[in-house]
N, C-alpha and C positions, 0 to 999 in steps of 0.2 A: 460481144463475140457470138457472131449465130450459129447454131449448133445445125447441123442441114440432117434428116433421117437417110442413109444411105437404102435402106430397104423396104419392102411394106410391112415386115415383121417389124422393122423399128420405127415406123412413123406413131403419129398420135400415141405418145405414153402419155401416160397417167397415170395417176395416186400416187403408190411407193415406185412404180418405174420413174417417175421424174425425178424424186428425188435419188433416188438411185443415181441418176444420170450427174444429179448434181455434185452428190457426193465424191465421183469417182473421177469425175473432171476436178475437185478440189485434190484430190489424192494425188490424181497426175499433177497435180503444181499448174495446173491451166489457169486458174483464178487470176493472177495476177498481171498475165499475158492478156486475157478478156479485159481485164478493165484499162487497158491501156489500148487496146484498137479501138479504132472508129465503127460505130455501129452499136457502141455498148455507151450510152449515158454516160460519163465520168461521173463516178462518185456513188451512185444510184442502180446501175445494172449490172451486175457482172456476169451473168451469164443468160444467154437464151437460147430457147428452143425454138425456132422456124420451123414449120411443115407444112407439106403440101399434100392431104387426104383427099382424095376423088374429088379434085378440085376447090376444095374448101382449106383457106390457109390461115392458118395461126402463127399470134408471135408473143409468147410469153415469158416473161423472168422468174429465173429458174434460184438465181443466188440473188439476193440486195442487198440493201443496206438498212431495212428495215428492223423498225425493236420490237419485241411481243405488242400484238395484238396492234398490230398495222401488217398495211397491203401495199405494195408498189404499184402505184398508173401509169400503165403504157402512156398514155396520153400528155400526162403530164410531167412525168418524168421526174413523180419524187412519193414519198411516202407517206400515206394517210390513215388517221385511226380507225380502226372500224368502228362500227353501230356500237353507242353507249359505250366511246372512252373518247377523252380527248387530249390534246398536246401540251406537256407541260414538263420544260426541263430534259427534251431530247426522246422521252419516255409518252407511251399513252394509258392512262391511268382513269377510273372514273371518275365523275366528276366530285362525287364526295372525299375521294382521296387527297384530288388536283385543290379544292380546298384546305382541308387539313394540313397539305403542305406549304400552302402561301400561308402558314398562321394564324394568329387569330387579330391582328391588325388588317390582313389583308385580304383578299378573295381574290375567287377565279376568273378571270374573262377572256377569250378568247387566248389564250396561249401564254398568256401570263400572270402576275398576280399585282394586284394595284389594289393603293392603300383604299378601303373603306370610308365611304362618308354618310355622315350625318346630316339630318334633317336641320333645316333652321330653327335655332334656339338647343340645338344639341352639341354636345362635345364625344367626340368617340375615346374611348379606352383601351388604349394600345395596348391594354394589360389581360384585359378580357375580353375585346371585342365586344364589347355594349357600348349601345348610345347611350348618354345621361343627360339629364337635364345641364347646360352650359352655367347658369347662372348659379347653381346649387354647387357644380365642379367647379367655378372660380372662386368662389367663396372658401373652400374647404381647400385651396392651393396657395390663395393670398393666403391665409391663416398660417399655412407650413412655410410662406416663404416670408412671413413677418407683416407683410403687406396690409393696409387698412382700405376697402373698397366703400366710395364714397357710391349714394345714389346715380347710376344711370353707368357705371363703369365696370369695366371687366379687363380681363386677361389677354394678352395676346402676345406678339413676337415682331423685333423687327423687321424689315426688307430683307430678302433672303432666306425666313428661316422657316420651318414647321414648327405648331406650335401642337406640342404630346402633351398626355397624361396618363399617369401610370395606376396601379392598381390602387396607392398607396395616395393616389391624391396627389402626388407629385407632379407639376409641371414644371416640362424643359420646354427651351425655343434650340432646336437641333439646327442643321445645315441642311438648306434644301434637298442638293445633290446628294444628302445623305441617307436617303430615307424610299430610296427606290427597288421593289420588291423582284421577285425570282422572276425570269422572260421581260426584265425592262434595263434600261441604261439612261442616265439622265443627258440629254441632249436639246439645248434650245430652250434654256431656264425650265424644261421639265422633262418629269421622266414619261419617257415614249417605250412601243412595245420593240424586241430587236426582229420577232417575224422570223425564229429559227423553223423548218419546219421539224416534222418526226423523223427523231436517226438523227438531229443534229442539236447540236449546242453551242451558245455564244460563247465565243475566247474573245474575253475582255480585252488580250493583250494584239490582238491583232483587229477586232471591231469587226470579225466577221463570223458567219456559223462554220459550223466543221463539224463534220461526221464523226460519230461514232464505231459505225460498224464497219472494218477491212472483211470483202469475203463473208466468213460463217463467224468470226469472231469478233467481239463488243471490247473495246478499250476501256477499261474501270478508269486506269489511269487518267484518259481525259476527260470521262465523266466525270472524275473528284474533281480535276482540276479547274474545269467551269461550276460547277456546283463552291465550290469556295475562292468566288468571283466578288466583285464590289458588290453585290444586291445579299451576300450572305449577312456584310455588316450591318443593313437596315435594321433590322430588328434591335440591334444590341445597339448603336448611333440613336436610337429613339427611346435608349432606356439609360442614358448618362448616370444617372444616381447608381445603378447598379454595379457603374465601376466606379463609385468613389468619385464621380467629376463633379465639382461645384458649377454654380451661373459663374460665366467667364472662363471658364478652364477646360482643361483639355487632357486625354489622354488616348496614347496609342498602345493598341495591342494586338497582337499576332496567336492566331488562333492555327494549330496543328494538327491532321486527322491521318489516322492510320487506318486503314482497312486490309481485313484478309478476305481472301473468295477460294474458299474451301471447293477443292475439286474443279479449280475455275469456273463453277458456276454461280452467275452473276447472282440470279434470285437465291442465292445463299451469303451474299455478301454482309459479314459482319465488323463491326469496331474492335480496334486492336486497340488504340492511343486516342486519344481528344486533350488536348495541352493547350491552357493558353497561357501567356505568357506577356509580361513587358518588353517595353523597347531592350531593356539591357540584358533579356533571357530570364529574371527571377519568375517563378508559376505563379499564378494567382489562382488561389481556391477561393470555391464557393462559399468558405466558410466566415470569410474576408471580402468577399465579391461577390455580391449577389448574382450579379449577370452571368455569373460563368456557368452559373447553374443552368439559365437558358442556355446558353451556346452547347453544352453540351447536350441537352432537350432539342436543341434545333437537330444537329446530326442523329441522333437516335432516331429521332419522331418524322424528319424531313430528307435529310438528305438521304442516308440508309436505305428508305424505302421507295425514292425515286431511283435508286443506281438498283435495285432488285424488279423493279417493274419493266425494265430494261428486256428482263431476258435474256436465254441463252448460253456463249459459251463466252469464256474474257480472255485477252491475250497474256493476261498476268494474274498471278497467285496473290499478289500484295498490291496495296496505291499508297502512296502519303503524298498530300499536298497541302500548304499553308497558304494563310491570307492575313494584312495587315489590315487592321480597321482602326479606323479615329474617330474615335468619341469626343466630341465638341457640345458646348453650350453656352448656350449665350444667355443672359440675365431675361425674365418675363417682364413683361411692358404691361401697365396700366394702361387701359383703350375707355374710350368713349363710348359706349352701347346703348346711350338715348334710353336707358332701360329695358331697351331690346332681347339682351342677353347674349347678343354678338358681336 
């Protein structure tokens, strides 16, 4: 919606007059009328200023859809992080944040978080994020899982699965599809990145991004609800013992998050509820299930502080959203490693 200066006292504003302008066009209820004419980017611009100063013209976006610490391109017609932050989960964050939130199985890269690997003759540690020596960590998994490892053999998983280990020495062989980290979705026997950019987030349930920000206001509600998307379960799917799953067995659980945003401001966004529960609604505590301890270490440590990196103002005072996850495992396999160690 272009906004035209009717006079030379109002052409070229700037600083607090733009936003001013901005503001007072949202007052008027114009916001919504802008994004729906042509001339205004769907999704992306809702407001702009045109002007024509002693023949020198500009055209800039005055309202977006952008989250703290991003900018909108005229040019490109979508939102990007500024200098030292970059895109992860909707939000621009730096990059030792953007770490910290992909956990410690996984790391940053370009907009997502994808599992960490190890050098040849190494095993990574989903528990801690260390590489160890392969041959030393099969040794110390056969041992817990009965297993007797003859010269030249090792550990592994069959067709289909990941094969983890835990802090504890524990190896599972997971589901592949199950083990796909925050900004990915597994597609084409693997996990691929979804390519949200900033301002949006992947909704599992439709395979496509969508925005966050209507206007001046940030939706928590859809931020929870891509945030406790299928890539929330990776972590906890890579850690089967922690709910009690044998080799061969299975279980599902449903994880619940309540959040309030005091004064609707997003960067205040705290945890009201974290529940998780079995298929039939009974809770499972930490003190019985180890993992739940992580799941609620995840939303504390992870999710909490991507929907506050966000920014700004939220269309709602509260969000609650749930996700099911299934913990699967499949029994470790005895492999041939020629003495290799792989």
């Amino acid at each position: 919606m272009p906004v035209h200066p009717s006079s030379p006292a109002s052409t070229g504003f700037q600083g607090t007059h733009k936003r001013g302008l901005a503001a007072w066009i949202a007052a008027a209820g114009l916001l919504g009328l802008g994004a729906s004419l042509a001339g205004c980017p769907a999704g992306k611009c809702f407001v702009r200023l045109q002007s024509n100063v002693n023949g020198k013209q500009s055209d800039e976006c005055l309202v977006d859809t952008c989250p703290a610490n991003a900018s909108f391109e005229n040019g490109k017609n979508a939102c990007f992080c500024k200098a030292g932050f970059v895109p992860l989960a909707g939000a621009c964050v730096t990059m030792a944040d953007a770490n910290a939130s992909c956990g410690k199985a996984y790391s940053y890269n370009n907009g997502s978080c994808v599992a960490k690997t190890c050098a040849a003759g190494q095993q990574l540690n989903a528990g801690t994020g260390a590489c160890e020596n392969k041959a030393e960590s099969d040794k110390a998994v056969a041992q817990n899982a009965g297993i007797v490892l003859q010269q030249g053999q090792g550990i592994g998983c069959p067709a289909g699965f990941t094969y983890v280990v835990n802090e504890a020495k524990e190896g599972a062989c997971v589901p592949n599809e199950l083990t796909c980290g925050t900004g990915t979705k597994y597609e084409g026997g693997k996990c691929v990145d979804v390519g949200c950019a900033a301002g949006t987030v992947f909704d599992a349930k439709t395979g496509q991004c969508m925005k966050l920000k209507e206007g001046e206001t940030i939706s928590v509600q859809a931020k929870l609800n891509a945030a406790m998307g299928p890539d929330f379960c990776a972590p906890h799917a890579k850690n089967p013992g922690g709910f009690k799953v044998a080799p061969g067995g299975s279980q599902t659980i449903k994880v619940s998050v309540t959040v309030n945003v005091p004064s609707k401001d997003v960067d205040k966004t705290e945890v009201v509820a974290i529940k998780t529960t079995n298929t039939g609604g009974a809770e499972l505590t930490p003190q019985v299930f180890p993992g739940v301890a992580n799941v609620q270490k995840q939303v504390n440590e992870q999710i909490i502080p991507s929907i506050r990196a966000l920014g700004g103002k939220s269309n709602e005072g509260q969000a609650t959203a749930e996700v099911t996850c299934v913990i699967k495992r499949a029994p470790v396999q005895v492999i041939e490693t020629h003495g290799g160690g792989m």
